[in-house]
N, C-alpha and C positions, 0 to 999 in steps of 0.2 A: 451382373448381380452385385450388389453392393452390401456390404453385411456391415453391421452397427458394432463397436467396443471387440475387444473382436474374441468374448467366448467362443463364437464359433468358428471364428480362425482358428483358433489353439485347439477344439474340438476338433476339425477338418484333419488340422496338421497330425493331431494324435494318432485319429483311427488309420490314414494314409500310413503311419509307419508302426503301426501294427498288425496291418493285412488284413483289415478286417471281412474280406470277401471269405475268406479259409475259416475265420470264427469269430464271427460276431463278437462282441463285448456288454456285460451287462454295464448296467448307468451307472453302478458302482465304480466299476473299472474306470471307466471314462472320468470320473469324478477325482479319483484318486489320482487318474495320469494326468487332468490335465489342472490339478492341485483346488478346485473348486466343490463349493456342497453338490450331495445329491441332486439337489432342490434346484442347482443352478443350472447344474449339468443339461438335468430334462428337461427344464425353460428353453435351454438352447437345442438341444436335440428335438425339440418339438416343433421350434423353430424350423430348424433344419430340414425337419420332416415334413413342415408342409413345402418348405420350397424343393421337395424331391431331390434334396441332394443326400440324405440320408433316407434306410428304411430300419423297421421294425419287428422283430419277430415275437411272440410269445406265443408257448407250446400251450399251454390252461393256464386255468384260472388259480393264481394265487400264483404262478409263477415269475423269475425275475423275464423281463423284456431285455431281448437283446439287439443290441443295432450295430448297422454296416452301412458304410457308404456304397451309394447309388452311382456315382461321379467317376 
């Protein structure tokens, strides 16, 4: 698998060393750790998510979405 620029390196790298299987991270989170906008974050975790290396939770509607790595 070959990933572009590599937000989603640095996204990958992030969630691996914060465990995300134990609790998810909202886009926020990931945005702040991995020092990029909201706006970029979920381009790349969208990304990520269709190539099923990441997934997606949200509980309802209007709620933040949380995600964990698949991998």
């Amino acid at each position: 698998m070959h990933l572009k620029y590599d937000g989603c390196e640095v996204i990958i790298k992030f969630m691996a060393e914060c465990d995300t299987t134990l609790l998810p991270l909202t886009t926020r989170q990931i945005a702040d750790g991995c020092a990029m906008s909201v706006y970029a974050a979920r381009y790349y975790l969208q990304k990520l998510s269709k190539l099923h290396v990441v997934g997606s939770d949200r509980v309802g509607k209007g709620s933040a979405v949380r995600w964990y790595l698949q991998i």
